[in-house]
Residue frames relative to the residue before (quaternion, step in Angstrom):
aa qw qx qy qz dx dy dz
X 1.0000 0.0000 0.0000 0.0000 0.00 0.00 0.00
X 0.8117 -0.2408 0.4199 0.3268 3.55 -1.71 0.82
X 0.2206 0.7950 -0.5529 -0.1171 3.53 -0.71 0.09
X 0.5186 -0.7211 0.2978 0.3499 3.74 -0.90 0.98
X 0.4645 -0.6677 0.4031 0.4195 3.60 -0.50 0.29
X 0.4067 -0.6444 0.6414 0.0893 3.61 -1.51 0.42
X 0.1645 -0.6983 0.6961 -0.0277 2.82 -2.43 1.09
X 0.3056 -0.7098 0.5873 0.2405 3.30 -1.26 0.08
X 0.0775 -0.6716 0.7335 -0.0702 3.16 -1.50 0.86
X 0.6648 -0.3415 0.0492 0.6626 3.50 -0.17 2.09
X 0.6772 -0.4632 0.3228 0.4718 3.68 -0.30 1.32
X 0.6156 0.4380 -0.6356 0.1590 3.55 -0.45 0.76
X 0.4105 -0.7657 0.3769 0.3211 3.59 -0.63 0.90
X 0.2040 -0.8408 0.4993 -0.0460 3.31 -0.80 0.82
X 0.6025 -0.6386 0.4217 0.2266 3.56 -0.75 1.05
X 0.3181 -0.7642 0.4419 0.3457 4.22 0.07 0.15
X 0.5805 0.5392 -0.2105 0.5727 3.20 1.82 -0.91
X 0.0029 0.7532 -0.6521 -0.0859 3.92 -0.18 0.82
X 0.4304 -0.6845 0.5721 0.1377 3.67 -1.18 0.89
X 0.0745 -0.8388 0.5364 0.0559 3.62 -0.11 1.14
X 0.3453 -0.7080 0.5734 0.2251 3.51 -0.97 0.91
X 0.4903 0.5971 -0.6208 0.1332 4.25 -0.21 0.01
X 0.8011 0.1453 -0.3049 0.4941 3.37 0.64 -0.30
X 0.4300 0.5188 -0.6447 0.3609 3.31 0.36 1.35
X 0.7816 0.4237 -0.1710 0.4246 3.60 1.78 -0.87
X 0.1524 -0.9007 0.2289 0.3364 2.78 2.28 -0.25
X 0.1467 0.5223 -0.7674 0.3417 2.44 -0.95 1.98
X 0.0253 -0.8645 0.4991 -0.0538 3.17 0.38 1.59
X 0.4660 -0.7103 0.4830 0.2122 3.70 1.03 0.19
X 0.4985 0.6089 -0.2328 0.5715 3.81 1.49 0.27
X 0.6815 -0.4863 0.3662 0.4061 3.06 -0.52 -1.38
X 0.8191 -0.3187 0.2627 0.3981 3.78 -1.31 0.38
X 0.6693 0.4874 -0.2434 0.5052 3.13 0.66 -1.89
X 0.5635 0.6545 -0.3525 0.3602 4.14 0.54 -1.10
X 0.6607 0.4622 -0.1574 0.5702 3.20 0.49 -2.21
X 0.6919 0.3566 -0.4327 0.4548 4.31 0.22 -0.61
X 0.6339 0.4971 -0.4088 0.4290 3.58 0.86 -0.62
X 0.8339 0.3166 -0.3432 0.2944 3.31 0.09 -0.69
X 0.3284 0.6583 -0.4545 0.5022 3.80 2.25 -0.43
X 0.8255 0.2336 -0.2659 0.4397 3.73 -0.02 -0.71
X 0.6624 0.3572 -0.5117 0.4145 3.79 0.24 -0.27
X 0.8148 0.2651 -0.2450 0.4536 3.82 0.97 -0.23
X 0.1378 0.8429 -0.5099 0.1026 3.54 0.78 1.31
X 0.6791 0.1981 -0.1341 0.6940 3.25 1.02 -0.70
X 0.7025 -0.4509 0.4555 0.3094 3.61 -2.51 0.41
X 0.2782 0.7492 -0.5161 0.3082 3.85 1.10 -0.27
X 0.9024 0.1417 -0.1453 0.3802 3.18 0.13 -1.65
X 0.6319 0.5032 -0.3576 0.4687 3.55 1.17 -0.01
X 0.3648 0.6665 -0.5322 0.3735 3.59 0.61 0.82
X 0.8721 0.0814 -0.1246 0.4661 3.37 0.44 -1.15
X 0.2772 0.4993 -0.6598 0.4883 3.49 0.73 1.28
X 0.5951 0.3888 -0.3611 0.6035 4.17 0.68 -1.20
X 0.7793 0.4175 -0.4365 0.1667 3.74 -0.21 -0.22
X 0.4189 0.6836 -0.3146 0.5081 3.29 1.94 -0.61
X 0.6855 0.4984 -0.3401 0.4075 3.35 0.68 -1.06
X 0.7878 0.2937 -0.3317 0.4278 3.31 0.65 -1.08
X 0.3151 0.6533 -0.5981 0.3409 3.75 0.95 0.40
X 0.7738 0.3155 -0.2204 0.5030 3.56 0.55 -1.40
X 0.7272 -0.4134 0.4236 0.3476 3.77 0.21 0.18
X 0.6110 0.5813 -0.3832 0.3767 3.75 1.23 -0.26
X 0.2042 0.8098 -0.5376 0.1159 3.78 0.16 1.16
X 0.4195 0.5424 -0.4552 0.5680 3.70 0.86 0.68
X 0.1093 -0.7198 0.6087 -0.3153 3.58 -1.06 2.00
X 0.1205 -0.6766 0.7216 -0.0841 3.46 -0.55 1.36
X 0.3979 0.5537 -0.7197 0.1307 3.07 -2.07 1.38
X 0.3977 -0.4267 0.6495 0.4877 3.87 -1.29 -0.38
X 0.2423 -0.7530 0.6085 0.0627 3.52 -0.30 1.00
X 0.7437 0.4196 -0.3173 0.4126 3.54 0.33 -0.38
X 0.4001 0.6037 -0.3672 0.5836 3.50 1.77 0.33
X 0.8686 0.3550 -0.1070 0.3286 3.33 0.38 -1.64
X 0.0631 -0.8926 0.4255 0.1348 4.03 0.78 0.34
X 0.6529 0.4890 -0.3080 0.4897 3.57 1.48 -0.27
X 0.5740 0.5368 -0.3542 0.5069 3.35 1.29 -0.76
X 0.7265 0.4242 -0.2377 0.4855 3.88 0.77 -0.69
X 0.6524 0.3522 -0.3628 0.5646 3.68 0.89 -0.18
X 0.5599 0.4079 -0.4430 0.5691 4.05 1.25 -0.04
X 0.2836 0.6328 -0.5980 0.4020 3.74 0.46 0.06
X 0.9283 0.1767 -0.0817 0.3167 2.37 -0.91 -2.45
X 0.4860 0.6139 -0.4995 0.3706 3.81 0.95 -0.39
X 0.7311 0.4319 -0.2712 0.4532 3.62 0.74 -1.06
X 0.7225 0.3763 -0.3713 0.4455 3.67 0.79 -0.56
X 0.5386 0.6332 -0.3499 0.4320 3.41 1.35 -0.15
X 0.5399 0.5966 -0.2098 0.5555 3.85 1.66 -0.58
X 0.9057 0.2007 -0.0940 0.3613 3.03 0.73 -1.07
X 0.3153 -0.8033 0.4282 0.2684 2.86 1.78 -0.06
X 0.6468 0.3267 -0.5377 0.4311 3.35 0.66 1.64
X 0.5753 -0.6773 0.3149 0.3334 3.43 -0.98 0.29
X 0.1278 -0.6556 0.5660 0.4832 3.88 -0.76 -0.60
X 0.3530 -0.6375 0.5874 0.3520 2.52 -2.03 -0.12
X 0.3602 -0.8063 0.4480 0.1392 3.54 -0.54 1.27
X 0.0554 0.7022 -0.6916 -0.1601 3.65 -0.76 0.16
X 0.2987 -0.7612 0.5521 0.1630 3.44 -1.24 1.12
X 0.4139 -0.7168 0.5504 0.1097 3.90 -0.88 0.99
X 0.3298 0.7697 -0.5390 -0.0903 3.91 1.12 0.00
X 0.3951 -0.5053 0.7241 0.2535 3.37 -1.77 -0.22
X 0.0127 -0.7369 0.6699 -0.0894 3.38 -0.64 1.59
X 0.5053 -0.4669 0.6576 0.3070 3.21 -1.83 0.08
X 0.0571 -0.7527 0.6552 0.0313 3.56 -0.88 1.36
X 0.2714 0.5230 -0.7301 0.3461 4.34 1.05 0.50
X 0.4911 -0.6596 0.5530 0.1341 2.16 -2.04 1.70
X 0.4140 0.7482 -0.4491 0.2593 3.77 0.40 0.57
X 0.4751 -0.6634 0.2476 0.5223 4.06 -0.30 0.23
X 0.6092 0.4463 -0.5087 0.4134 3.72 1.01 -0.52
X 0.6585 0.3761 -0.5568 0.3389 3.45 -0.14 -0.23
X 0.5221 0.6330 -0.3898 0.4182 3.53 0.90 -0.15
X 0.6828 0.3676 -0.2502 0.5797 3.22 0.66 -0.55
X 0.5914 0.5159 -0.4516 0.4244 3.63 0.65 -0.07
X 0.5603 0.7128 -0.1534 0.3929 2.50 1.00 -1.13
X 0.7243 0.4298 -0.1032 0.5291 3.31 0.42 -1.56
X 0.8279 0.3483 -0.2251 0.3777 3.87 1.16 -0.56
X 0.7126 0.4822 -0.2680 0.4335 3.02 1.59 0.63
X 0.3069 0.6628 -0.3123 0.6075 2.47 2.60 0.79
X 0.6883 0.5233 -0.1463 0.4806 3.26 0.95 -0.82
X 0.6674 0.3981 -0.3237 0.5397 3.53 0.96 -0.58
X 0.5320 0.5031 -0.5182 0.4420 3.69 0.74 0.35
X 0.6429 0.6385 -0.2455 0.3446 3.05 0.61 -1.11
X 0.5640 0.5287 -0.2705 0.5737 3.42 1.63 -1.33
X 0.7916 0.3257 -0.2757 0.4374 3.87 0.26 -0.89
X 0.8057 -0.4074 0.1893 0.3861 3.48 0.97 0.68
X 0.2148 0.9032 -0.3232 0.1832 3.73 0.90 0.15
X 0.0358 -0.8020 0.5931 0.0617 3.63 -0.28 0.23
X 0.8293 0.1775 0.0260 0.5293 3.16 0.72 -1.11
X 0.1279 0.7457 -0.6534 0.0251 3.93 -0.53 0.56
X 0.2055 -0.6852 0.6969 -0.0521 3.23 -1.02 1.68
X 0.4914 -0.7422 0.3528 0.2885 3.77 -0.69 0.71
X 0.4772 -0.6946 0.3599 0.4003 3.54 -0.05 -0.03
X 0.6404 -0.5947 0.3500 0.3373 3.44 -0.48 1.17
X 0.5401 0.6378 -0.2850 0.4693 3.99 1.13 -0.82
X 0.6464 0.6360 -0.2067 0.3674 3.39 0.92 -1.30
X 0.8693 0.3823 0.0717 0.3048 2.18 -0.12 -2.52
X 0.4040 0.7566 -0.2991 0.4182 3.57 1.76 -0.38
X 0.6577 0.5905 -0.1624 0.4386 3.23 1.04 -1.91
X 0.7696 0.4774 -0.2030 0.3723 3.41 1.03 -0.70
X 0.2971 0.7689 -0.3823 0.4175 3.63 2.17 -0.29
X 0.0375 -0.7564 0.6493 -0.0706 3.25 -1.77 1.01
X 0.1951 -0.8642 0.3994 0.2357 3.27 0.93 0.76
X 0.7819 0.4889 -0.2141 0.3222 3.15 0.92 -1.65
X 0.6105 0.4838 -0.2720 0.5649 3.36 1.65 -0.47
X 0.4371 -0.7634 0.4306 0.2019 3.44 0.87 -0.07
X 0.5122 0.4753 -0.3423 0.6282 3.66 1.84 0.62
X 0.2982 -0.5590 0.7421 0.2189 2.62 -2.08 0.07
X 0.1916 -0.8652 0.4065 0.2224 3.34 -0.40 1.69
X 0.8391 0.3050 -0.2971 0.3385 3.49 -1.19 0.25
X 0.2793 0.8890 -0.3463 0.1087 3.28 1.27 0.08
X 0.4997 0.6844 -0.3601 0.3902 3.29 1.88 -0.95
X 0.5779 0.7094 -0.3280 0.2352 3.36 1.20 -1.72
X 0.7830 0.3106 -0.0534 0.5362 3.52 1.15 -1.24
X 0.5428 0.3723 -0.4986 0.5641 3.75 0.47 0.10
X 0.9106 0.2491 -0.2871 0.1621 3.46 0.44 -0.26
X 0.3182 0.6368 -0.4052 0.5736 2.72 2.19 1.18
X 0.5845 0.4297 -0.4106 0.5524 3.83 1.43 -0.34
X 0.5214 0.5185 -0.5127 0.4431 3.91 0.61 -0.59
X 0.6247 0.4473 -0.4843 0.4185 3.65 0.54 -1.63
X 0.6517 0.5641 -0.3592 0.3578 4.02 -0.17 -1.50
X 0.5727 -0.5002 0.6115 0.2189 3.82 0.87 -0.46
X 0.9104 0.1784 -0.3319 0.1709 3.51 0.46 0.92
X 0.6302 -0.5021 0.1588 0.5705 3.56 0.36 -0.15
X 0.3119 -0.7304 0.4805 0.3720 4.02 -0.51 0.38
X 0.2118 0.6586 -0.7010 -0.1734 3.51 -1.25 -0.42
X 0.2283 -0.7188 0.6042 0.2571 3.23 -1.47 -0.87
X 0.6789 -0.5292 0.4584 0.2211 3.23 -1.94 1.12
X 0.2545 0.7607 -0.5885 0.1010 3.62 -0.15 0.34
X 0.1657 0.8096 -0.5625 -0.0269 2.56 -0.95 1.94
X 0.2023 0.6541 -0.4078 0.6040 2.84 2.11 0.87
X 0.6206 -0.7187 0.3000 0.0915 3.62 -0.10 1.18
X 0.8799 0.1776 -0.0419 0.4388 3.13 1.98 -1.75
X 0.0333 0.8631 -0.3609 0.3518 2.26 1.99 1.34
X 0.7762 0.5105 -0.1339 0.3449 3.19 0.99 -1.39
X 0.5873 0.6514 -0.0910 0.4717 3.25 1.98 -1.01
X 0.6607 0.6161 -0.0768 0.4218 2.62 1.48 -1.04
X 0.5599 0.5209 -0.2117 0.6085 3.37 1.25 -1.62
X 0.6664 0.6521 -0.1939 0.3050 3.57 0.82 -1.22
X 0.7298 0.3664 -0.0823 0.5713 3.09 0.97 -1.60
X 0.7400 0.3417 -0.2344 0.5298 3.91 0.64 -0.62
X 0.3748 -0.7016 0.5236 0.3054 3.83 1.49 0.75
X 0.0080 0.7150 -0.6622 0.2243 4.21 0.21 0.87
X 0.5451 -0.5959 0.5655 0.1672 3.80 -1.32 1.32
X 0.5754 0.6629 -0.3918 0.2755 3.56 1.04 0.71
X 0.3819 -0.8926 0.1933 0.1419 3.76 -0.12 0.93
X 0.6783 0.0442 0.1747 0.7123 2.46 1.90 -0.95
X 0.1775 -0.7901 0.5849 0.0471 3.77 -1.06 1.24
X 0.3144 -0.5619 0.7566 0.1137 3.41 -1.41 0.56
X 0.3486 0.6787 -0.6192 0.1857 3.07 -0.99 1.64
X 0.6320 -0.6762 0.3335 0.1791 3.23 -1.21 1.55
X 0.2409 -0.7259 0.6129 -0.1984 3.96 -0.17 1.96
X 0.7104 0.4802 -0.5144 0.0105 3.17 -1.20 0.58
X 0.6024 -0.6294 0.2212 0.4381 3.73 -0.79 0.32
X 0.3463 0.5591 -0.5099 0.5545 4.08 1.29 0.43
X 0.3456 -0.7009 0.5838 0.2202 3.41 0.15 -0.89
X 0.2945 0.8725 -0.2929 0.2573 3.01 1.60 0.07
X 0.8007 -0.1515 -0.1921 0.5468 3.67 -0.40 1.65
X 0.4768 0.5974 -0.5153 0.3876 3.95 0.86 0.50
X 0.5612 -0.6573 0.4627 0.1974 3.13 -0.96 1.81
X 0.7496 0.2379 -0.1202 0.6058 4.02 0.62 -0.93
X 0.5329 -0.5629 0.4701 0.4221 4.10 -1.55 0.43
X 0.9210 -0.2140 0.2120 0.2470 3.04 -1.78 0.55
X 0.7266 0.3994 -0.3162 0.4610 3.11 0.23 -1.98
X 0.5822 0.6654 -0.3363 0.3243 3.71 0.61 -1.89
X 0.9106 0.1591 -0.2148 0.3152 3.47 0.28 -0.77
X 0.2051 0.7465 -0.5107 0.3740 3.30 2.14 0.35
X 0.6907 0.6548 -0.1446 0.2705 2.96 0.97 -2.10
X 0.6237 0.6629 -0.0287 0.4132 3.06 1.45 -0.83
X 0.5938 0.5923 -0.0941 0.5364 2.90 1.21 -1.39
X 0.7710 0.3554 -0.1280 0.5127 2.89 0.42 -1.92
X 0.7412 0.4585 -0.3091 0.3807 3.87 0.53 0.02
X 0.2816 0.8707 -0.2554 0.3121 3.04 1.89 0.06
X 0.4013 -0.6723 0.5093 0.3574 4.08 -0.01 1.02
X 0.7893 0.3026 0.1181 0.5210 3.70 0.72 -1.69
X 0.6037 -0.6744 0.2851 0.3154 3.12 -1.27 0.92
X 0.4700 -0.6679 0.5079 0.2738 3.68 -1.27 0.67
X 0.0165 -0.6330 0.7608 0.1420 3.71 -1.08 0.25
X 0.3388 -0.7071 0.6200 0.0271 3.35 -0.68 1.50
X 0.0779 0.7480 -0.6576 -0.0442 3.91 -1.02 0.59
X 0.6877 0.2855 -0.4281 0.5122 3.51 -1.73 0.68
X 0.0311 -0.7814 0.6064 -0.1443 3.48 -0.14 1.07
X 0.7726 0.2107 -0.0219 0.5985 3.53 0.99 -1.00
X 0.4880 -0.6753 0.4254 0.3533 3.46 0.81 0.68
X 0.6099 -0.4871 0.3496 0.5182 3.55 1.13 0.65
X 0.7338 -0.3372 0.0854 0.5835 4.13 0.75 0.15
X 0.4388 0.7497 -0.4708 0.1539 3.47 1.51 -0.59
X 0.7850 0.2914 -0.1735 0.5184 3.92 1.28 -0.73
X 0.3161 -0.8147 0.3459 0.3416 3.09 -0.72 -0.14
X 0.8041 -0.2621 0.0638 0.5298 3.94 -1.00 1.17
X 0.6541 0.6032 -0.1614 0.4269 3.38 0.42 -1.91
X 0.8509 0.2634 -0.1688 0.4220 3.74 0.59 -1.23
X 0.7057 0.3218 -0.2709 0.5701 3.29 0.81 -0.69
X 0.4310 0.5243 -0.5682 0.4653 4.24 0.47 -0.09
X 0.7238 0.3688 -0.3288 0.4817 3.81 -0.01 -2.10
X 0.8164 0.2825 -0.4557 0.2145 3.93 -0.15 -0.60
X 0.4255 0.5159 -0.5650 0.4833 3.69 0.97 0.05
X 0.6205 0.4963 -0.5041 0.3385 3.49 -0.21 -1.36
X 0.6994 0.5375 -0.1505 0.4464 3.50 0.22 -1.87
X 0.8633 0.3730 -0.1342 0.3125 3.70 0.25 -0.39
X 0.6492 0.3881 -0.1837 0.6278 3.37 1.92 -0.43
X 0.5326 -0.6998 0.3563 0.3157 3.39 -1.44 0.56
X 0.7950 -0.3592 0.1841 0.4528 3.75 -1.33 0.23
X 0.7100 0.3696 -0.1940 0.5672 3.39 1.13 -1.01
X 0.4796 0.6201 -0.4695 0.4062 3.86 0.49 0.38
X 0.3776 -0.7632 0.4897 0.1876 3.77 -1.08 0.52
X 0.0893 -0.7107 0.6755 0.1750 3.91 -0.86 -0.12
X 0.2664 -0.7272 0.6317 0.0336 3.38 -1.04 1.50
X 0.0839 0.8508 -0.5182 -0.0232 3.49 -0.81 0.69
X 0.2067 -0.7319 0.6203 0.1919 3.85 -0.63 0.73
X 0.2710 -0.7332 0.6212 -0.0563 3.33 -1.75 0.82
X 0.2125 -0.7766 0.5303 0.2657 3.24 -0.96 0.20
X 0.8259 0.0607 0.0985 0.5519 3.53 0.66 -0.36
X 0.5537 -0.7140 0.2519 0.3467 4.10 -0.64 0.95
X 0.3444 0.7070 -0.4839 0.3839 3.56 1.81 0.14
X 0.8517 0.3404 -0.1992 0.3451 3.11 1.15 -1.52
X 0.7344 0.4253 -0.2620 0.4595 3.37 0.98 -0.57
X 0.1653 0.6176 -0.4476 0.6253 3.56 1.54 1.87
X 0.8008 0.2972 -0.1657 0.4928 3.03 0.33 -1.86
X 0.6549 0.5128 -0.3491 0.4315 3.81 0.82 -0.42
X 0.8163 0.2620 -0.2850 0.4287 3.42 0.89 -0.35
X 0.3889 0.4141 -0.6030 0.5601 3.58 1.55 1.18
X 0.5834 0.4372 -0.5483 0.4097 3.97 -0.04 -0.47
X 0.7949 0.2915 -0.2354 0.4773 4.03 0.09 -1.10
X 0.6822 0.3702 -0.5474 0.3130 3.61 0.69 0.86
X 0.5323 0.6382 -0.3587 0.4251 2.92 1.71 -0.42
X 0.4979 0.7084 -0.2533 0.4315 3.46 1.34 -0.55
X 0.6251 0.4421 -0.2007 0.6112 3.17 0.95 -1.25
X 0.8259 0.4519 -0.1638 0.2948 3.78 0.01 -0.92
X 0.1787 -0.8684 0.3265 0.3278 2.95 2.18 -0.36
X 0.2573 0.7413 -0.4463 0.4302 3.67 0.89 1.77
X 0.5868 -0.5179 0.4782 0.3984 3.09 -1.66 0.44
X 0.5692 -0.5828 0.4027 0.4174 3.43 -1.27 0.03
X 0.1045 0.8435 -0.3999 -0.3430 3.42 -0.33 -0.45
X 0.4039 0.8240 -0.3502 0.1877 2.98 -0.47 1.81
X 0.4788 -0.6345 0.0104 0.6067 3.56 0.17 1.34
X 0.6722 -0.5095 0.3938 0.3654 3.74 -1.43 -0.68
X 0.3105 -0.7352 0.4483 0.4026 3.27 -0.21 0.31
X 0.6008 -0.7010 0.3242 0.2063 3.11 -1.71 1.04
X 0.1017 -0.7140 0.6922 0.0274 3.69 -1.17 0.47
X 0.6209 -0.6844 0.2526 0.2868 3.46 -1.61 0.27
X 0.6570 0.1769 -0.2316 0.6953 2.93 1.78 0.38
X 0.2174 -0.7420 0.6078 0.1809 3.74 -0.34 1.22
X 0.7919 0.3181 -0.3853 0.3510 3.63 0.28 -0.94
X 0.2587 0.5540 -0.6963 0.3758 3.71 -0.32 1.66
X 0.4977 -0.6863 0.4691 0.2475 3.48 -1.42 1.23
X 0.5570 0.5397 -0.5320 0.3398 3.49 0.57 0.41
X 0.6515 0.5837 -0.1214 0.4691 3.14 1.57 -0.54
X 0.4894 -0.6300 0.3581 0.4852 3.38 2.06 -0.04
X 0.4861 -0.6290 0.5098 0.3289 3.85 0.80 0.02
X 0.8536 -0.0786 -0.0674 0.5106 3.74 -1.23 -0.11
């Protein structure tokens, strides 16, 4: 099979395709009724093995969550890397307590660590957090050292969630121990705080590699459109996160974003209607 191309972030190799987990953990970004659908069709690792195994068919082993939230998504891991008898690579998203006081520090510091325990490489802060910690007028994000260099202690690489746009500028402009940003990309525009072009602009000016999330405006586009414009719009060393519901789809998602890359037709069937043979549909 196709395989997806790769990057590095401080020399770990990394999958361009990143495997998002919200609507495996549901947080469908939609609606109640969604988030219950997908809480029950993924209650247990059963069904999230072979959505993780497709991936690693094509070479996509690189998986974004707050893992220490998600206990099925981490016991489908190891079930799947245990099948295939390769590994992922995991970046953890935690939500920490950033009060400047020492217990939250120590919270802090122990829910940094429990990523690490379920397998981490990478722990980007969660956008919630790290937000709290913005200074526009100073042009910093204060205390930021405090935690990248409680994730160094834990053994792994820092970045940060930035979906606060000057998150990224920032980390940039005040040279911050941060390797790599998570930052919300897609062609809906769909929860990005500034337009499109602005944070292409961004992206593409970026010291370190992006991991772009919301490809599909959460369903607002479909695969086909919002896969080809990330692909098309970010650089070689930049990532595309994608979330799935099942391994039908996240097949079809990694033929749209190789064909992307390869500058090819898709190949994949049509989608169905109540009369396919009509020429808008291509006849037979």
């Amino acid at each position: 099979m196709e395989q997806m191309p790769r990057t590095q972030v401080e020399g770990i190799s990394l999958s361009r395709m990143i495997i998002g987990t919200n609507w495996l953990a549901g947080w469908s970004h939609t609606s109640p009724s969604a988030d219950n659908m997908i809480k029950k069709a993924h209650a247990h690792p059963e069904s999230v093995v072979p959505i993780l195994e497709t991936f690693q068919e094509a070479g996509v082993d690189t998986i974004m969550a707050p893992f220490s939230q998600v206990p099925v998504i981490c016991r489908a891991v190891e079930e799947a890397s245990e099948k295939t008898g390769k590994k992922f690579i995991m970046i953890d998203t935690p939500i920490i307590n950033v009060d400047d006081n020492p217990q939250a520090r120590k919270e802090a510091m122990d829910v940094i660590r429990k990523g690490k325990e379920l397998g981490a490489s990478l722990c980007l802060i969660h956008h919630s957090s790290a937000e709290q910690l913005v200074n526009k007028g100073k042009r910093a994000i204060e205390r930021l050292g405090d935690y990248t260099s409680m994730i160094r202690d834990a053994g792994m690489v820092p970045g940060l969630s930035a979906h606060m746009p000057e998150l990224v500028v920032y980390s940039d402009l005040n040279e911050y121990d941060v390797q790599t940003y998570i930052q919300i990309y897609n062609c809906m525009g769909f929860m990005m705080q500034v337009e499109i072009e602005t944070v292409n602009q961004i992206i593409h000016d970026a010291k370190k590699p992006v991991m772009t999330i919301k490809s599909m405006a959460a369903g607002r586009c479909t695969p086909f459109v919002g896969l080809n414009f990330s692909w098309a719009t970010i650089r070689d060393c930049d990532m595309v996160t994608v979330g799935c519901f099942n391994a039908q789809e996240a097949r079809e998602d990694i033929e749209i974003s190789l064909a992307a890359l390869e500058h090819r037709r898709v190949n994949l069937e049509k989608r169905s209607s109540p009369n396919v043979k009509q020429d808008a549909f291509g006849g037979e």
